[in-house]
N, C-alpha and C positions, 0 to 999 in steps of 0.2 A: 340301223338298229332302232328298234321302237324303245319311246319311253316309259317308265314306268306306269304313270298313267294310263297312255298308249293300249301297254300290253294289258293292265287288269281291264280295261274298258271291252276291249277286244276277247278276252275270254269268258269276261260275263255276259258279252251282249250274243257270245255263239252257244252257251252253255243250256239243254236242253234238260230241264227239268226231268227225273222219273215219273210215271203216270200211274202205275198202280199201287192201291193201298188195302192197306188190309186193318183189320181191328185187331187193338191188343188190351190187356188189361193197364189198366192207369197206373196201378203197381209195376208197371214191365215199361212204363211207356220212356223214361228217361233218355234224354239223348234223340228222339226221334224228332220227323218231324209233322203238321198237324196238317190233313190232308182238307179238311171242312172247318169253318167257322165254328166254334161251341156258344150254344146260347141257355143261359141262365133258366131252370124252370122256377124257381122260389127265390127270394128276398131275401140274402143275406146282411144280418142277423133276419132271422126268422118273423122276431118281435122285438118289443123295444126290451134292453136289458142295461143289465147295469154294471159299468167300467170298475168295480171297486166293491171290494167288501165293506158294509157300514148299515145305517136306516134308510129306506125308502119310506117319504112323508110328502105330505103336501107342504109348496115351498112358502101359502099364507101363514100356516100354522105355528112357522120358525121366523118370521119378521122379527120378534124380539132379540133376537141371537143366542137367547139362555131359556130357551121351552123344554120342557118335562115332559115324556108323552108316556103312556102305556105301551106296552110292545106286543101286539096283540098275534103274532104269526111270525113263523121261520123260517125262508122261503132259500133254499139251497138250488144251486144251476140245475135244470132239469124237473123242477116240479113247476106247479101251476099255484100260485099263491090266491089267496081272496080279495076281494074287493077292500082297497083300505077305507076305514071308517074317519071321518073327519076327528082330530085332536090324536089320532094315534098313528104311531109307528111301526112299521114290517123289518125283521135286522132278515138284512140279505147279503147274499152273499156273488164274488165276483162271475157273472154270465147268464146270472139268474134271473128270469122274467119281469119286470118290474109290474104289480099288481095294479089292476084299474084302483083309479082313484087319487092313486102315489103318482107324483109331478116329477120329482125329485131326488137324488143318494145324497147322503151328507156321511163322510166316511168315516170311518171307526174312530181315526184316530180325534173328528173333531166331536166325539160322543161319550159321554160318561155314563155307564153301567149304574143304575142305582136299586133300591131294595125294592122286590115286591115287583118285579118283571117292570121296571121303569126305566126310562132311559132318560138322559137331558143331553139336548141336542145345542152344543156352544157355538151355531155358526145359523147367518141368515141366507140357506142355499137360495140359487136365482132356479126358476123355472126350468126342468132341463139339465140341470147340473148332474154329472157323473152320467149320464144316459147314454146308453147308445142306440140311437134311433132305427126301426125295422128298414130295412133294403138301404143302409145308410153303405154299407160298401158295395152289397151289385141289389141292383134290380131283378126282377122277374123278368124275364126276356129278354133281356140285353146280353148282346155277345160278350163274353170274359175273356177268348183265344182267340185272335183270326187266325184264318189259313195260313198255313207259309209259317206258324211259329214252331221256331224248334224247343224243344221241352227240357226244361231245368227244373230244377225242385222247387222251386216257388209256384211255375204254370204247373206242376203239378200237383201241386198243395191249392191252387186255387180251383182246378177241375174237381179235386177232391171235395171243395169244402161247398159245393154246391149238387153232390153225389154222383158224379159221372163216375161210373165206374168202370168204363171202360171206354177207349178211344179212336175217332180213325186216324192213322199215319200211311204216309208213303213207305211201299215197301226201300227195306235197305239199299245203298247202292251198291255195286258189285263192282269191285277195283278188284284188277287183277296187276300185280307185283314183280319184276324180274330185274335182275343184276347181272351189266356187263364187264368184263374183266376176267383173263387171263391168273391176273397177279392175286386177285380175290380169293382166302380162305377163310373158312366158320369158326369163332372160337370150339374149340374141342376137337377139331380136327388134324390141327399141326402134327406129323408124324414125332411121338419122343414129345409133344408141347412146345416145338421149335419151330419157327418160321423157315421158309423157305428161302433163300437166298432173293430178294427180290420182292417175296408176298407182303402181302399186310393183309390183319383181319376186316372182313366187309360188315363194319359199324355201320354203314349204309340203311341196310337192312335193318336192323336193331329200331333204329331211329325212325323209318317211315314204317315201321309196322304199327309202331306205337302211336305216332300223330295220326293213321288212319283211324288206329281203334279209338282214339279218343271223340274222332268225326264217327264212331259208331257205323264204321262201315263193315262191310260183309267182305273179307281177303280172300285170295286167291293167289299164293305166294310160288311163284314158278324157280323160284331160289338160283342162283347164278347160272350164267348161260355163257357157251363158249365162245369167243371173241371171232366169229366167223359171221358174213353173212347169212349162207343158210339156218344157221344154227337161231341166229336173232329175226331172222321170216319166219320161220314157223313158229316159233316162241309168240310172234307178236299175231299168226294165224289162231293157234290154240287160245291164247290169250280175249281172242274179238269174240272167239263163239257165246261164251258166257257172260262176259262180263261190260260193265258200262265205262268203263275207264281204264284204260290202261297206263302204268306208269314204272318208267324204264329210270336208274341211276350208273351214269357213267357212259361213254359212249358216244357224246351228243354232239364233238368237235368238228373237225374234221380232219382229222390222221388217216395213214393206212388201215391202223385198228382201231377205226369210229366208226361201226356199223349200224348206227341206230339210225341215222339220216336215212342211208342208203334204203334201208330195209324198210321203213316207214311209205319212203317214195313209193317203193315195189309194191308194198301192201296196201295200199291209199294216198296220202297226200298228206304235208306239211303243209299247214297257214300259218303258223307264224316258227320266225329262228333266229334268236339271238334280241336280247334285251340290253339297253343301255345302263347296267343295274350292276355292282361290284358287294356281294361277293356274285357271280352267277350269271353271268353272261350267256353261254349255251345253255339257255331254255328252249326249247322245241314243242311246242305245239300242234297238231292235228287229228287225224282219225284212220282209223285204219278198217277197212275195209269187213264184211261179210254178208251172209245171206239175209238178205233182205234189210240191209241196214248195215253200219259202221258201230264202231264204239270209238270213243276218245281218247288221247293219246299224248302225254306229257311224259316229253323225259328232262330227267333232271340232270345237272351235274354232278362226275365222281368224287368231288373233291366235298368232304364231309360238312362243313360248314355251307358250300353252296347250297348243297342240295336238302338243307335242313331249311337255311333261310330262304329259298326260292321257294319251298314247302310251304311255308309260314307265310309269305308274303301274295305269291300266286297261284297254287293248288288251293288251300282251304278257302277262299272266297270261292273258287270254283265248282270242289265239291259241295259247298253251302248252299248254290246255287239248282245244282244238278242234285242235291237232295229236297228241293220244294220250298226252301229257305226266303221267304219272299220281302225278308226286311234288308236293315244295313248289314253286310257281310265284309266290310273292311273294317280292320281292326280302329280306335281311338286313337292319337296321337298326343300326345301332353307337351304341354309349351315349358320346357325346363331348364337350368342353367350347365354351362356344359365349366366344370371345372378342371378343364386341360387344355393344351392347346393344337391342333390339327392341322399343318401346315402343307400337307401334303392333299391340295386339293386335285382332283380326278374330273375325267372329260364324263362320269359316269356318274347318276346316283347313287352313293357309297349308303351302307346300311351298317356300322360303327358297334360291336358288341360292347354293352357299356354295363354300369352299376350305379345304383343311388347308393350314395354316401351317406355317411350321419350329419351331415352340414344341408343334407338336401339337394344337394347339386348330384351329377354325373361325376364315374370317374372313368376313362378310357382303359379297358384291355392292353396293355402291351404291346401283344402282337396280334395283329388285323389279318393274317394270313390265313388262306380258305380251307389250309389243311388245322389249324389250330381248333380242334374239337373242344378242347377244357377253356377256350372263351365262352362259350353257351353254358358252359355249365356254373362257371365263374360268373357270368351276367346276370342283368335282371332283365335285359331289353334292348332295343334296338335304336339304336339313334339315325333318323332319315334325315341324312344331309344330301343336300340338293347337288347336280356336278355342278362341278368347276366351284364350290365354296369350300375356304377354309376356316378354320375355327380358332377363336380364340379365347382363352381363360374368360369366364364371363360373360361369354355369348349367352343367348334364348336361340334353344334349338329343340326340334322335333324329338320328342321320345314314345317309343311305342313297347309297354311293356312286354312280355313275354306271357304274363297273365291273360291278356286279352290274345294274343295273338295264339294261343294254348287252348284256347276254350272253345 
């Protein structure tokens, strides 16, 4: 079995970017990711302007700390004020131009209103003060995005604020979806609302439809397939022709009724099978064959917490990769205190659903069991305990919230 490491190294270093891109509007672009560099055509701020509603003055004028000036002009964000005259003041206001002449803002609250359009200014502003200087946060031609970034509302509050109105991205990637299992029914289907002796609902489903759409991917949802080989060959044929990923849940053991290995062999090749990693062992990795090319091929475990945290852990760095993603695509870890004790250390890297407390520390889940869904729900994160370590009240241990490994 490969280690965790092992495996994410090994799927990022086979993972083959998509190549086409297309333009979209900057409005639409969220979630995507940036196929070319973006470079600045103007100077943000534009001109020098001023942090603060209050006077713009020259800063010799006010050496005394209690100067009186006339207030000769009114300059609100968006107009062009005039040249300030030496011994008087411009009252301006917050993003507005700062008028040649004027050094300086000395803000309202250190200013007294006085009769006769005067003003006295109770402060010796230094040179500069309250300013904010033209291209003080981008320059004129300097890149503001590199390639490879994926777009969140700040990269797109910054393309915006330098007028890119529209952007290039790699087109979406194309993950195509199928679930193995006999026992498998859709909420809404039980005859009468009753289970079948045996069934349980495929929450599987539910769960990776939504972590893809959050990766902004394009689905293709082949919804449960019969527990036969043939039935999961063609599934995983139909599957290759369109799409660049393929990802299978349940099946990945090997039983009499674990046809996804099999079927994967038949249709291309497996490179990697089985991770040293608890909850989630049977991960499978490969590609499966078609014309003129293969697509990718991860399946995950049935068992709902596996195949949520093998999701979390080793698909989304993958898709991040295979969407153009060219920064760090592993989640953050936090060094945090673990307030329980874990004495049941594992030959396996354990991945521990946990909670921050109001003390600040960790609290442990109950029960660590791969079928127990309402730990993830119940959690904030992931605690990566290393094998063969156990834990004790008090420990500094690994935690990876659920925040980051979501995003």
């Amino acid at each position: 079995m490969l280690s965790v490491r092992e495996a994410l190294d090994f799927l990022q270093g086979a993972a083959r970017p998509v190549l086409d891109t297309e333009i979209v509007q900057t409005l639409g672009a969220n979630g995507r990711v940036l196929a070319a560099a973006q470079v600045s055509t103007i100077d943000v701020p534009s001109a020098d302007n001023t942090q603060m509603d209050g006077y713009a003055v020259r800063a010799a004028d006010c050496a005394s700390g209690a100067a009186t000036f006339t207030v000769t002009q009114r300059i609100p964000a968006g107009t062009v004020g005039k040249p300030l005259a030496p011994g008087s003041a411009a009252r301006i206001f917050t993003g507005a131009m700062i008028p040649q002449g004027a050094d300086a803002v000395v803000m309202q609250e250190q200013c007294e209103a006085g009769p006769d359009n005067t003003v006295t200014i109770r402060h010796a502003p230094e040179a500069g003060e309250w300013i904010r200087r033209a291209g003080e946060d981008i320059e004129a031609g300097g890149v503001i995005l590199p390639a490879g970034t994926r777009l969140r509302s700040q990269e797109l509050g910054l393309a915006a604020s330098v007028g890119l109105a529209s952007l290039p991205v790699f087109r979406r990637l194309r993950v195509a979806v199928f679930f193995t299992g006999d026992e498998l029914t859709m909420p809404g289907e039980a005859p009468g609302g009753q289970l079948a002796p045996g069934a349980i609902y495929n929450s599987n489903r539910f769960t990776l439809r939504a972590l893809l759409e959050n990766l902004g991917c394009a689905i293709s949802d082949f919804g449960i397939v019969p527990d036969t080989l043939d039935a999961t060959r063609e599934t995983l044929r139909s599957a290759a022709r369109q799409n660049d990923l393929i990802i299978t849940s349940g099946g990945v053991s090997v039983g009499e009724e674990d046809h996804i290995k099999p079927a994967v062999e038949a249709e291309g090749r497996l490179n990697m099978w089985q991770i040293a990693v608890k909850p989630g062992k049977p991960l499978a990795f490969g590609e499966v064959d078609r014309a003129g090319g293969s697509a990718f091929f991860l399946g995950l475990p049935g068992n709902p917490v596996s195949s949520f945290v093998t999701f979390l852990l080793f698909v989304r760095p993958f898709i991040l990769r295979l969407q153009g993603v060219s920064g760090k695509v592993e989640p953050r870890a936090y060094a945090m205190r673990a307030d329980f004790d874990w004495s049941k250390a594992d030959r396996r890297n354990e991945f521990l659903r946990v909670r921050i407390n109001d003390a600040g520390g960790l609290d442990l889940f109950p029960n660590q069991s791969s079928g127990v869904l309402t730990s993830t729900v119940w959690g904030d994160g992931l605690l990566d305990n290393p094998a063969g370590q156990a834990i004790k009240e008090g420990d500094t241990v690994r935690f990876i919230p659920f925040s980051d490994l979501l995003h």
